[in-house]
Every structure is written in structure tokens, then in C-alpha cells.
N, C-alpha and C positions, 0 to 999 in steps of 0.2 A: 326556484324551489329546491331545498336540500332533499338529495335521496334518502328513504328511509334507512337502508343500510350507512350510511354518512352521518344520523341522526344520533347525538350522542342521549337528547333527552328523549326520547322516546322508550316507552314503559312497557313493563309485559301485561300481556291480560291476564284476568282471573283465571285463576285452577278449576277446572271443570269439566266433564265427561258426556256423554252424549251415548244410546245407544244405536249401535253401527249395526244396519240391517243388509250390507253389501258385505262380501267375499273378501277381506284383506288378509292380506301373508301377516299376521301379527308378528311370526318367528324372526321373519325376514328383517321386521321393521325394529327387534328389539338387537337383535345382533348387530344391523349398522350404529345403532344407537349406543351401546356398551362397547362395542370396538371405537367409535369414537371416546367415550370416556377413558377408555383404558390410554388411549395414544395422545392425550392432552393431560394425563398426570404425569408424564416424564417432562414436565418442562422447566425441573434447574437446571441445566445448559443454558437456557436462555437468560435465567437472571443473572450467570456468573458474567455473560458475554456481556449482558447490561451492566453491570459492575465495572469491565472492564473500559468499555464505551466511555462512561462516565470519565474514568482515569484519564486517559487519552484528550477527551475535551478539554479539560482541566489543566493539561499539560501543555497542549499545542494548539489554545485559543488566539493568542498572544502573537506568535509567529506566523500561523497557518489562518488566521480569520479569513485573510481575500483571496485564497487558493482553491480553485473549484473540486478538486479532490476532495478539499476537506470540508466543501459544503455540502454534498453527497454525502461523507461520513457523517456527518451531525443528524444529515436524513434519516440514515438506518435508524441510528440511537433515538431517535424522534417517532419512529415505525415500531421502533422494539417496544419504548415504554408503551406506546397504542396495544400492542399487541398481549402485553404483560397485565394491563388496566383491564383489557378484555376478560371479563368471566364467562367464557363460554361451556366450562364445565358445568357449573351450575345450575345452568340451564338444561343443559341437557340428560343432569341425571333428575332435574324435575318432571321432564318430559320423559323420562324411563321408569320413574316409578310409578306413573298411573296406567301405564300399558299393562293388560291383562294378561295373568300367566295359566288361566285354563280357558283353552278356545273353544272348548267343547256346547259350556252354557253359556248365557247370553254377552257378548263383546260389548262392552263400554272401553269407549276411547276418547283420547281428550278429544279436544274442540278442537276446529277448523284454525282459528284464532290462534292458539297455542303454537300449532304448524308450522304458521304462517311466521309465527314471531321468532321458532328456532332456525326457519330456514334464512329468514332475514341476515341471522346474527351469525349463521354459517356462511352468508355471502362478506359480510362485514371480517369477518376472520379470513379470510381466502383475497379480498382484495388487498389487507395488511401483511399479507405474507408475500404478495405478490409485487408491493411494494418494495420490502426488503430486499426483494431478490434482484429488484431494476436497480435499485439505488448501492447495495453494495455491489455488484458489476459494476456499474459506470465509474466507481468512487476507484475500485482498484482496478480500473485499466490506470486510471493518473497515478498512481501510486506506483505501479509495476512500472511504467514510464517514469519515473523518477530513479528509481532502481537502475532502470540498463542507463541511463546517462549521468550517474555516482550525483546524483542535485539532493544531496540530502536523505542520502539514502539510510545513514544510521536511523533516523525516525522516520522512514518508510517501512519499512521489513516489518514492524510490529504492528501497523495500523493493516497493513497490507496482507497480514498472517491472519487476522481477527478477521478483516471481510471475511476471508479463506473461508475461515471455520464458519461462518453462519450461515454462509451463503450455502453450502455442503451441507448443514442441519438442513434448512429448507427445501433447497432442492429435492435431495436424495439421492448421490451418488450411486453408481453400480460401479463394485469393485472387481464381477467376475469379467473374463474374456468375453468378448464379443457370439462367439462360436463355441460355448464350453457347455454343456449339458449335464445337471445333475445325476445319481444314480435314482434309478426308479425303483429297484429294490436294492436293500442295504444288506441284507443279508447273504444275497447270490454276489453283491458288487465286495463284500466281503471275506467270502468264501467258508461262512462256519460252518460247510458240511466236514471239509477236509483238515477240520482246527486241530485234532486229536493228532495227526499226523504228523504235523512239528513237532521239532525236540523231542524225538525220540530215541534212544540207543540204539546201536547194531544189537546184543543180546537182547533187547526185548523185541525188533524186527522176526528174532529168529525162532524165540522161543516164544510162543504162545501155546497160552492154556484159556478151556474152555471152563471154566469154573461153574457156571449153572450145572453143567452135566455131571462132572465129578462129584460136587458136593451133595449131599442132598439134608435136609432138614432129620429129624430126631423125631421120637414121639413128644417130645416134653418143647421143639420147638429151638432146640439149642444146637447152632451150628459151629460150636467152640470144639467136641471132641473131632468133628470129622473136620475141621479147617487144620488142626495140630498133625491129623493123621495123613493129613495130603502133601503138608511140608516135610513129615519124616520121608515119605516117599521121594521125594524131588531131592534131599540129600542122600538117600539111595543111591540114587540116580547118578549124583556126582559122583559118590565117591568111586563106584563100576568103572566110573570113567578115571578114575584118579589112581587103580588099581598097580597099571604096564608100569608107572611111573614108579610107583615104592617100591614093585620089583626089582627094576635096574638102582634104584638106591642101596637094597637090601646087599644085591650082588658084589657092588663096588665094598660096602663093607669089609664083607665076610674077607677079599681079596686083602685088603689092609690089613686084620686081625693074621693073617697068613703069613705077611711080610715080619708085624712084630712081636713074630711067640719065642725070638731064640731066646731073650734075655730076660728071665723070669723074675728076676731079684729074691731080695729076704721080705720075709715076712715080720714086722715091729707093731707091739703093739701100742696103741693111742696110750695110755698111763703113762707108760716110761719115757714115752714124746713129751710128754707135757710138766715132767717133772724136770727133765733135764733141760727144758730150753730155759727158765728162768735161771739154771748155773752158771750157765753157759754165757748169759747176759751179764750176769753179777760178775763172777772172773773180768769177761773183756773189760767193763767198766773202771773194777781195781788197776787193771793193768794199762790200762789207755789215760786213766784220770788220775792228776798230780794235787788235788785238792786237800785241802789242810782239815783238820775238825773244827776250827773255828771258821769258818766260807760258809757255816751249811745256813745261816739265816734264820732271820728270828718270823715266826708263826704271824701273821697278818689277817684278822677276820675281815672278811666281805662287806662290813655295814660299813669299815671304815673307806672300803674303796670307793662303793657307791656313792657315797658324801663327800668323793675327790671329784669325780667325774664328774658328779650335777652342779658343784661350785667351777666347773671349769667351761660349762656350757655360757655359749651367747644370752644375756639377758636384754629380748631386743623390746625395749620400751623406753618412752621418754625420760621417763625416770631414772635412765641409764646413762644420761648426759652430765656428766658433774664438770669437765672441763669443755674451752674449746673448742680442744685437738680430739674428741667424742662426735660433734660434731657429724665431720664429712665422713665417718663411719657410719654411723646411723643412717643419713642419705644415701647413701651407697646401697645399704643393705634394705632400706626400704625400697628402691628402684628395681631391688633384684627381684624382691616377693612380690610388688607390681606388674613386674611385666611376668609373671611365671603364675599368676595369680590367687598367688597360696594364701589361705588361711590367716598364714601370721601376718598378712601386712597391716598395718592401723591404718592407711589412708583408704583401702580401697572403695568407700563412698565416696571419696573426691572424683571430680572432674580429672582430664591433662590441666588443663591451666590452671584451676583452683594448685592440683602438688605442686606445679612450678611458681606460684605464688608464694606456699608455704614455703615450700624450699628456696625461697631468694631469701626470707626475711628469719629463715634460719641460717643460712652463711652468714648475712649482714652480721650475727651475733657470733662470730668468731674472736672478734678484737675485744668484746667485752672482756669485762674485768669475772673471776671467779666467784664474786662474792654476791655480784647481780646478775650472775648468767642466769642460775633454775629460775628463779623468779620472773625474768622476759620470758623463758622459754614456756614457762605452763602460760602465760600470758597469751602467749603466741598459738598456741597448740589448742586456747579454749575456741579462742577468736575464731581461728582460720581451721580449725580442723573439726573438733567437738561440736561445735554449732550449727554443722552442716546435716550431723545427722538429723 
């Protein structure tokens, strides 16, 4: 006779309630019930691992069919689909939605039936996990053993990593120490009484002020004139102290002005300075300079320089290739604005490999002849450059 839990066709029974005249913890019973839910909706880990399963059979049927490692591994993956086929969420949020949420007036609760048929399907979930967990051990002891005596070990290591990992899903590793103890309060094991205390200056160590006291409020509520009037006070304060200091400056002064009174000079006033230094320029000029009256140069407006300079600028665009020897210029200069990643580059939508493309099959077009260069080149530049946007 098949155990019920073993029983793939067996059905649930009907949705139905009952009222409950005994004493039951309803809270109790809805909280194991939703923490179960909650901890059976993380399970893509498990399909990825099934995913991978798959691969691995697929790969090392052929080689690995009569090696008892790999008929262990086939187990798991054989435990996993069971496991993945299992809808026991389903279940269990049916059997949460008819549990009553005011215990006060009358409890209806499901059927005895219903119970019976979740708790089934929780033994059914528990032996398939329990499953996984014998057969991937046993599969990677053989595997780990293939490992320390090099028999194949490049396709060990990955079949042998994956039990790893699922086996550790199910299980449940503990990564703390043995003897390690959490803090029981976070705030004492923190210390935020004393937080204020860090990173503080020596002047503010020293100088404190009690501002509730000093300050105080206005009739109208406005604590802007007496906060102004507390700050002029505290440079008061400095400056008292800053006092000793500009005396011994003032004194050193006075001492210097003492040393330079012998030599009083004339007194000139600013007009006759300023008239005479442009003579004075003009003269040396005449007498320093051999220049003829024809040297002085003909008058040059501005609009015409401008219009030298901007014809004398880089025009860096394709349309700038008319030979060529144009060419490994343009590359060049494009390479520069790529890696600097300015503005003016044209390619910057490309890929590395897409510019290193463009640019092979823009050298290739070096030996071209002049009269069918532009014509490859826009050809080139639509294809491989233009297109990409």
C-alpha cells in the first residue's frame, strides 16, 4: 500500500468551516502558517540549481552513465523537479485564508480534513528535502574523491560545487563561531550615549557656552536680535585678548619711523609726473630707434584677422578627407578625442572593436586612387559608423 504522503494522486478535500467550541491559540496557528508562506516564496535558487542540474546531465550522460557519483547526482535533480512540482504554497495560503481574524466572536475554522491534508503535504515536502540532502552527500563524497586523486577532476569541481550549494540551501549552515554571542542591546553595545564626543576640537573642548541661559526669547518671539548680540560680545571678547599683541606691533613701528626721519626728500607734485614721463619715453624711443618712415605699416582691421585664424583651424570631419595621405590624420585625431572623451569625437557611439573595424577598412583605402576615395569613404562611414546610431 502507498503512503499517503508518497501518493501523487491523492486530492484535497472541500473548503469548509466548522464552529470551534474549544480553546485554540488561533494567533499561534496563523503565524506558523504565514511564516511558512513567506519562506516558500524565495525559492528561485532552486530553479536556477535546477537549470543547472539539467546542464550537467546533458553534458556528462555519455561519459559518467555507470559511475555511482553520477547516479546520486541524477537523484538530486530527480528530488529537485519533485520538489519544484510540489505546490505547497498553495496550499497553505488556502488553509490561511479561512482562519478567523477576530477571536473575540464566534471561531469558525476549517475542517479536521483540511488539516489533515496540509499536514500530509508538509510530511511530503520534508521527506523530499530530506532526500536532497542524503543523496547530494553521498554523490559528492565520490566526487570530492575524484578530486584528491586528479581522475577527472576538470569535471568534478563544477558538479561537486553545485551539490555544495544545495546542499547548504537545505541544510542551513551557521556561519557564526561556535562560542560568539550576539549584543543584547545595540545601543549600550554601541555606545550612542557618548557619540557627541567624537570628533571634536580642542577650542570647542574649551570653550563652551551655555546658550539656553544667555539667550532668551523677545515679546514678539524672535531670537535673531539677541543671538547677533551674543556674537558681538564673544568678539569682544577676542579682541581684549588680541589687545598686548597690537601694542608690541604698534611699538616696533613707531621705533622704525624713528630710524627713517633723517631723509625727508622733495616734495613733486602728481601733474608734472605725469606729463613728463610720456617725454621722457618719446626722447629714449627717437634715440634708441633707427627706424625709417616707410617701416611704420599699413592699418589691418580685425574682421580680416578673424577670418585668418578660423580658416586656419582643424576641420575635423569626414568630409575633410580628400586625399590619402588625410587619412592616418584623421585617425589619429580621432583616437585622441576617444580616449579624452571629448565632444568632438564622431565615433563615440561605437564600441572598441566596432572603431577598430572602421579604422582597418579606412587604411585599406589608402592606395586608393583620388577620384574614388570620398565616394568609398562616405560609403564606409554610412555602413560602419552612421548605422550604429
Amino acid at each position: 500500500m502507498v503512503q499517503p504522503w508518497n501518493d501523487n494522486s491523492i486530492l484535497p478535500p472541500p473548503i469548509n468551516t466548522f464552529l470551534c467550541e474549544e480553546n485554540i491559540d488561533c494567533e499561534q496557528l496563523k503565524y506558523i502558517t504565514n511564516n511558512i508562506v513567506h519562506i516558500l516564496s524565495w525559492q528561485s535558487p532552486f530553479h536556477k540549481e535546477s537549470a543547472l542540474f539539467s546542464r550537467f546531465l546533458y553534458k556528462f550522460d555519455k561519459k559518467f552513465r555507470n559511475d555511482v557519483g553520477y547516479r546520486n547526482f541524477r537523484k538530486v535533480y530527480t528530488a529537485l523537479k519533485k520538489f519544484l512540482k510540489l505546490n505547497l504554497i498553495k496550499d497553505v495560503k488556502s488553509f490561511y485564508s479561512i482562519l478567523p481574524n477576530d477571536v473575540d466572536q464566534e471561531v469558525y475554522l476549517p475542517t479536521r480534513q483540511m488539516l489533515e491534508y496540509l499536514l500530509i503535504r508538509i510530511i511530503t515536502f520534508s521527506k523530499i528535502m530530506m532526500r536532497i540532502a542524503v543523496c547530494s552527500r553521498q554523490a559528492a563524497i565520490y566526487y570530492l574523491d575524484r578530486i584528491k586523486r586528479g581522475e577527472s577532476h576538470w569535471m568534478s569541481l563544477m558538479p561537486y560545487a553545485l551539490l555544495s550549494r544545495v546542499w547548504s540551501m537545505i541544510k542551513g549552515l551557521s556561519f557564526l563561531p561556535p562560542k560568539y554571542e550576539l549584543p543584547k542591546d545595540l545601543e549600550e553595545w554601541l555606545d550612542m550615549k557618548h557619540l557627541n564626543d567624537f570628533g571634536r576640537f580642542e577650542w570647542t573642548n574649551k570653550m563652551t557656552y551655555n546658550l539656553s541661559s544667555i539667550i532668551s526669547e523677545d515679546e514678539d518671539g524672535d531670537l535673531c536680535e539677541n543671538i547677533l548680540e551674543f556674537v558681538n560680545q564673544i568678539n569682544d571678547d577676542s579682541e581684549n585678548i588680541d589687545e598686548p599683541m597690537n601694542t608690541q606691533v604698534n611699538n616696533t613701528c613707531e621705533e622704525v619711523t624713528i630710524c627713517t626721519n633723517e631723509d625727508t626728500g622733495v616734495s613733486i607734485s602728481r601733474k608734472s609726473q605725469i606729463e613728463s614721463e610720456p617725454l621722457k619715453l618719446m626722447t629714449s624711443f627717437r634715440e634708441t630707434s633707427h627706424l625709417k618712415p616707410c617701416d611704420i605699416g599699413v592699418p589691418i582691421s580685425r574682421h580680416s584677422l578673424k577670418s585668418e585664424t578660423e580658416s586656419t583651424k582643424y576641420d575635423h570631419s569626414i568630409d575633410s578627407i580628400t586625399n590619402p595621405n588625410l587619412i592616418n590624420d584623421f585617425i589619429a585625431k580621432e583616437e585622441i578625442y576617444r580616449n579624452e572623451s571629448s565632444p568632438n569625437a564622431l565615433t563615440h557611439h561605437l564600441s572598441f572593436m566596432q572603431w577598430q573595424c572602421l579604422k582597418n577598412s579606412l587604411t585599406d583605402l589608402i592606395s586608393v586612387k583620388n577620384r574614388k576615395l570620398q565616394r568609398k569613404i562616405k560609403q564606409i562611414w554610412q555602413e560602419k559608423c552612421l548605422d550604429y546610431k
